[in-house]
C-alpha positions as a Markdown table, in Angstrom:
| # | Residue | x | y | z |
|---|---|---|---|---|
| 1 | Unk | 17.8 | -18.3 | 26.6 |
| 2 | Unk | 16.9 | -18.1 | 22.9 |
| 3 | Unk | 17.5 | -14.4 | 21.3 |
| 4 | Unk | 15.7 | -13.4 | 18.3 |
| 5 | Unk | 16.7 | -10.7 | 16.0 |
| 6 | Unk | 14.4 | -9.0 | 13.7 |
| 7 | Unk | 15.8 | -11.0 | 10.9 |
| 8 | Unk | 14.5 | -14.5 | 12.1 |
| 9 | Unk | 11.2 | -13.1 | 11.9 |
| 10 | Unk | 9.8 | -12.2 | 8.2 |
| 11 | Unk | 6.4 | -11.3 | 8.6 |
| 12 | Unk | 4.5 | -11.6 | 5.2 |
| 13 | Unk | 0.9 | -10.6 | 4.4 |
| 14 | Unk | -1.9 | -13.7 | 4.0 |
| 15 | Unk | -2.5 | -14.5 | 0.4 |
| 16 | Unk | -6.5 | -14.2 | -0.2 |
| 17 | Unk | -8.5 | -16.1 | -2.5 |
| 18 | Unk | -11.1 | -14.2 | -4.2 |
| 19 | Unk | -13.4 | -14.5 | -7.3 |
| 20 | Unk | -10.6 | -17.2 | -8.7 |
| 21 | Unk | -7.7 | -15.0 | -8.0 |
| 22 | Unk | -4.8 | -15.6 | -5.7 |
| 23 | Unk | -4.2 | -12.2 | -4.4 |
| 24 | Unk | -0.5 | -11.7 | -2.7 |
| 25 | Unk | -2.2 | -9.9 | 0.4 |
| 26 | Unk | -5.8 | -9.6 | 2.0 |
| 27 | Unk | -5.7 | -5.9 | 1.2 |
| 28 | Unk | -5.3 | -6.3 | -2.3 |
| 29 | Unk | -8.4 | -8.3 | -2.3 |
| 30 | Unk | -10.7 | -5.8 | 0.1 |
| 31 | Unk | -9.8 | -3.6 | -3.1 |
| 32 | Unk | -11.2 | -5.8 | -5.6 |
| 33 | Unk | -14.1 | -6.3 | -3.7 |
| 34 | Unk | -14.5 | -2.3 | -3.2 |
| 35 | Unk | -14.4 | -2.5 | -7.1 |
| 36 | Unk | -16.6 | -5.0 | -7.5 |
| 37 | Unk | -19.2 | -2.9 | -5.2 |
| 38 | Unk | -19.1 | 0.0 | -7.5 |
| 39 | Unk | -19.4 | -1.6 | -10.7 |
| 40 | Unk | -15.7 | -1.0 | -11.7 |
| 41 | Unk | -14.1 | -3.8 | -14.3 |
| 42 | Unk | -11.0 | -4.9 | -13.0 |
| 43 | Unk | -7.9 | -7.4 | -13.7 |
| 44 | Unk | -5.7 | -8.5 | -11.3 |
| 45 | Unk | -1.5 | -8.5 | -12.0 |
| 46 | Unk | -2.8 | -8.9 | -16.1 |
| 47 | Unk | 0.7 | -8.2 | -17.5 |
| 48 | Unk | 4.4 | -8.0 | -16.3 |
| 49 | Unk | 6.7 | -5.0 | -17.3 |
| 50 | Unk | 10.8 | -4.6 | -18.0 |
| 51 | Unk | 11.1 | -1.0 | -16.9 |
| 52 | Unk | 15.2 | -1.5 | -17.3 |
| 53 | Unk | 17.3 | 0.3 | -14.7 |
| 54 | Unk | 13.6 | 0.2 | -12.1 |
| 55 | Unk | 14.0 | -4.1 | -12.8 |
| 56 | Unk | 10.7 | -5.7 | -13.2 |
| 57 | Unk | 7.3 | -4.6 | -12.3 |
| 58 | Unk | 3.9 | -6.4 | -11.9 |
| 59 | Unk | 0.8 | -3.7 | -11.2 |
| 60 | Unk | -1.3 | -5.0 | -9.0 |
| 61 | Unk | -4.8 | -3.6 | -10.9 |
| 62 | Unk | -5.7 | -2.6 | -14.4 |
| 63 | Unk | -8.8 | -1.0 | -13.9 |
| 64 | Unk | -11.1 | -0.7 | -17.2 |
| 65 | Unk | -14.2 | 1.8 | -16.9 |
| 66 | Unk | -13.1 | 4.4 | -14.4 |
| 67 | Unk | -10.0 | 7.1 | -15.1 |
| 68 | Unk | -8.4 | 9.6 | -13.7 |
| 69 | Unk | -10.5 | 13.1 | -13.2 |
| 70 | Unk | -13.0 | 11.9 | -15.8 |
| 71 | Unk | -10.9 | 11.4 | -18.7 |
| 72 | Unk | -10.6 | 8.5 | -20.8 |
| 73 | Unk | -11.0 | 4.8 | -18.8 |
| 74 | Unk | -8.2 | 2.6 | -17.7 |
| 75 | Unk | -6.1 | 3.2 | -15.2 |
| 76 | Unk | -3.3 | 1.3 | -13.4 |
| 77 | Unk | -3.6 | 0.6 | -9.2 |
| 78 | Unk | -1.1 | 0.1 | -7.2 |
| 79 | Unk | -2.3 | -0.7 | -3.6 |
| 80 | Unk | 0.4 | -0.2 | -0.9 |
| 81 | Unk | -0.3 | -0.8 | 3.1 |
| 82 | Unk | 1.4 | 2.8 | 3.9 |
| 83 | Unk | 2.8 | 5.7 | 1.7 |
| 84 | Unk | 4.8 | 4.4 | -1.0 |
| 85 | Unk | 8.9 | 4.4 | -1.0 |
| 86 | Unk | 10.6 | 6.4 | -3.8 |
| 87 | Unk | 11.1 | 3.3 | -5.4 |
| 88 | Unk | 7.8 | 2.3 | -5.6 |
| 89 | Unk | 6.7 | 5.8 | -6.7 |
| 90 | Unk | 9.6 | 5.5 | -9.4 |
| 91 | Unk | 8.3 | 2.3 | -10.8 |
| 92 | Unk | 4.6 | 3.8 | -11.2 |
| 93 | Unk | 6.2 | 6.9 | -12.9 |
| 94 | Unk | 8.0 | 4.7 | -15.2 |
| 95 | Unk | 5.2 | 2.2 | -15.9 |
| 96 | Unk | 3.0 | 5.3 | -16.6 |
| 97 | Unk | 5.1 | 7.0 | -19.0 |
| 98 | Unk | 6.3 | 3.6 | -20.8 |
| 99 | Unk | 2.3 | 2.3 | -21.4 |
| 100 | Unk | 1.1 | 6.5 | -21.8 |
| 101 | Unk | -1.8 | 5.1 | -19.4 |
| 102 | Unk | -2.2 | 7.0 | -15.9 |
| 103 | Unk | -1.7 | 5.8 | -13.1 |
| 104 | Unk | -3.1 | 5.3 | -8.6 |
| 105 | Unk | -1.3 | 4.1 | -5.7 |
| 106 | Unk | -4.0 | 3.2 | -3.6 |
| 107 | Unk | -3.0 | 3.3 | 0.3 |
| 108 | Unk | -4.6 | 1.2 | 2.7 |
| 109 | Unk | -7.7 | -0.2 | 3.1 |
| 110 | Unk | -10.6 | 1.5 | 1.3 |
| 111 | Unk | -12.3 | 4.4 | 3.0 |
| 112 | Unk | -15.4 | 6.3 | 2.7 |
| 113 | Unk | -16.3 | 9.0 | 5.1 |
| 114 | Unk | -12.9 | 8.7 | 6.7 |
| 115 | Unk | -10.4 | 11.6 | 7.2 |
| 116 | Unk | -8.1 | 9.6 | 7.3 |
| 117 | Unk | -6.9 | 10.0 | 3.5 |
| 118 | Unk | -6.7 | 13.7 | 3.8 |
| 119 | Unk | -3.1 | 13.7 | 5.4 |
| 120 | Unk | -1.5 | 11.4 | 2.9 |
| 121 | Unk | -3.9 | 10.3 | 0.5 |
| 122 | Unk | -3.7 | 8.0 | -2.7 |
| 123 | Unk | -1.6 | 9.4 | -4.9 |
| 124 | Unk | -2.3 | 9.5 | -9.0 |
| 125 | Unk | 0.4 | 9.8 | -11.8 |
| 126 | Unk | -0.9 | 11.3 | -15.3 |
| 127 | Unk | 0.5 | 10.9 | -18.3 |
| 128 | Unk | 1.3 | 14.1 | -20.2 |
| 129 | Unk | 1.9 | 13.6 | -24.0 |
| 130 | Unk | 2.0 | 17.2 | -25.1 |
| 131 | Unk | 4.7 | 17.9 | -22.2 |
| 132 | Unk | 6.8 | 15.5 | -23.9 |
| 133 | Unk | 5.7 | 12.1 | -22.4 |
| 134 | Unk | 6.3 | 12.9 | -19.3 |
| 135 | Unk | 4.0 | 12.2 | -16.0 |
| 136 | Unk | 3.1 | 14.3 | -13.0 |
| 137 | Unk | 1.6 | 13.3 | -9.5 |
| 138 | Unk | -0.4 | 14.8 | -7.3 |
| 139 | Unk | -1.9 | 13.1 | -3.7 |
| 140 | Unk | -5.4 | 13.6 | -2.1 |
| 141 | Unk | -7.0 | 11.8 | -4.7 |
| 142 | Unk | -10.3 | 10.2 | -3.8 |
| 143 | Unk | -12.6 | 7.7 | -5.7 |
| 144 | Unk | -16.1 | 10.0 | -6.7 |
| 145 | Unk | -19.9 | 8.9 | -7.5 |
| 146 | Unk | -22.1 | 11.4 | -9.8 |
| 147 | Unk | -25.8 | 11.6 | -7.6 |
| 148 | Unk | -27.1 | 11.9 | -11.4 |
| 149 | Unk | -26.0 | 9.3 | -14.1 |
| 150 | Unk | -23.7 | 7.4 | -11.6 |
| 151 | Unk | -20.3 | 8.2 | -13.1 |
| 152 | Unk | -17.3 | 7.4 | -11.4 |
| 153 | Unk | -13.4 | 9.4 | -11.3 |
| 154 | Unk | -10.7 | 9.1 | -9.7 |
| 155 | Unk | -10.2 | 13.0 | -8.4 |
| 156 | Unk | -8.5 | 15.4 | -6.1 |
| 157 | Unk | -10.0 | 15.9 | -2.8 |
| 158 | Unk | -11.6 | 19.8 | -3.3 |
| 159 | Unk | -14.3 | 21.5 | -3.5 |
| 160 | Unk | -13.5 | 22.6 | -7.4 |
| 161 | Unk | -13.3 | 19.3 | -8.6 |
| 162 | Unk | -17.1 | 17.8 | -6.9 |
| 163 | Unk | -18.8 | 17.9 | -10.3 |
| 164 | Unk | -19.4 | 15.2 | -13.0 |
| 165 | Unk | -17.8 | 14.9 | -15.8 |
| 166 | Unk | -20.3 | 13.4 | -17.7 |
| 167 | Unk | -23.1 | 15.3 | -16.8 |
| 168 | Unk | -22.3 | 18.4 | -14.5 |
| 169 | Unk | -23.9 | 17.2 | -11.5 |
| 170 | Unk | -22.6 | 17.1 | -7.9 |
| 171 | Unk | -19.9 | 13.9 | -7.1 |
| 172 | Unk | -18.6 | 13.3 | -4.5 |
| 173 | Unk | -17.2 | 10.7 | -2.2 |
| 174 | Unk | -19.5 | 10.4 | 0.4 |
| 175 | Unk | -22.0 | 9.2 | -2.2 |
| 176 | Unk | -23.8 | 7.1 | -0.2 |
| 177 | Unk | -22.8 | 3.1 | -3.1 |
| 178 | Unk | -19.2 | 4.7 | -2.0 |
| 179 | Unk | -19.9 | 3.9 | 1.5 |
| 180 | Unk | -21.6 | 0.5 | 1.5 |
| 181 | Unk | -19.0 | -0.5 | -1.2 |
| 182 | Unk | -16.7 | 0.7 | 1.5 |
| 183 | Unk | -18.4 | -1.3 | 4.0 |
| 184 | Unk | -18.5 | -4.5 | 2.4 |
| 185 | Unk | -14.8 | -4.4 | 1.1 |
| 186 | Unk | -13.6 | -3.9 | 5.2 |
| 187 | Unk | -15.9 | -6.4 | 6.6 |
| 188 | Unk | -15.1 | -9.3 | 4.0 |
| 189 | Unk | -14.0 | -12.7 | 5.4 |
| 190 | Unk | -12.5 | -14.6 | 2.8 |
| 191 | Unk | -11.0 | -17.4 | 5.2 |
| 192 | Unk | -14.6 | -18.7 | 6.4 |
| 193 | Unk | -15.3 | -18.9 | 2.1 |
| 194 | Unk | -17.3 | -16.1 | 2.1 |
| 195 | Unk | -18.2 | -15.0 | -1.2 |
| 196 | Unk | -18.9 | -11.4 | -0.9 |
């Protein structure tokens, strides 16, 4: 009889090739297609960091043209299968506050219409410079589509907080672009070469 301990057995996610990346897992690449969906620029792992006692740390996504609750664009993602460890939300924190850029730990698979985000939700880190450089966090963040003039943000899940901030207009995330981008990311086959 042959006993196997957890240790023999490393399970590791499928790396994914999309759009001429090699992504470390099949859910980082459902994200990149949910991006690609909604029109938001993207670079994959574009640039290492030395964040000295945290050790080393590669973000998974600079995004270029969306930011967090309408402000200025660029933002860094983090996507994580289940709620981040302290360490993990440690390294964000410090990334955030080293670069003064904020900062969205995306958690699982994209969602549209789903409650599912409501319990734990993607969390967001902004950068504060008139607090003295430092960052705060906040969960229940959700990905939001203006109805008008299409703008996007990254935003907390309430009722306050449904309006552009471009334009004024309702945004939401059940715009209905959310959905199919939603959709398409979760239905994606990469291993047949689909190019979705």
């Amino acid at each position: 009889m042959v006993v196997l301990r957890e240790s023999d057995h490393v399970i590791k996610p499928i790396e994914t090739r999309y759009k001429g990346y090699r992504f470390r897992s099949r859910l980082e690449a459902r994200w990149a297609v949910f991006f690609d969906a909604l029109g938001i620029e993207w670079e994959y792992e574009p640039e290492g960091y030395d964040l000295g006692d945290a050790g080393w740390y590669l973000p998974d996504f600079w995004l270029k043209n969306i930011g967090l609750r309408g402000q200025e664009p660029g933002i860094w993602a983090e996507i994580k299968p289940e709620a981040p460890t302290e360490t993990e939300e440690n390294k964000l924190e410090k990334l955030v506050i080293g670069t003064k850029t904020d900062g969205v730990i995306l958690i699982g698979a994209p969602q549209a219409n789903a409650q599912d985000h409501l319990l734990d939700g993607h969390y967001q880190y902004a950068y504060e410079p008139q607090n003295e450089g430092c960052c705060w966090w906040d969960n229940c963040m959700t990905f939001m589509k203006c109805y008008s003039c299409g703008a996007m943000k990254i935003e907390f899940l309430e009722g306050n907080y449904m309006y552009c901030h471009k334009c004024g207009s309702d945004c939401d995330k059940w715009h209905p672009m959310i959905e199919k981008a939603t959709i398409k990311a979760r239905s994606a086959r990469f291993e047949f070469g689909e190019s979705v």
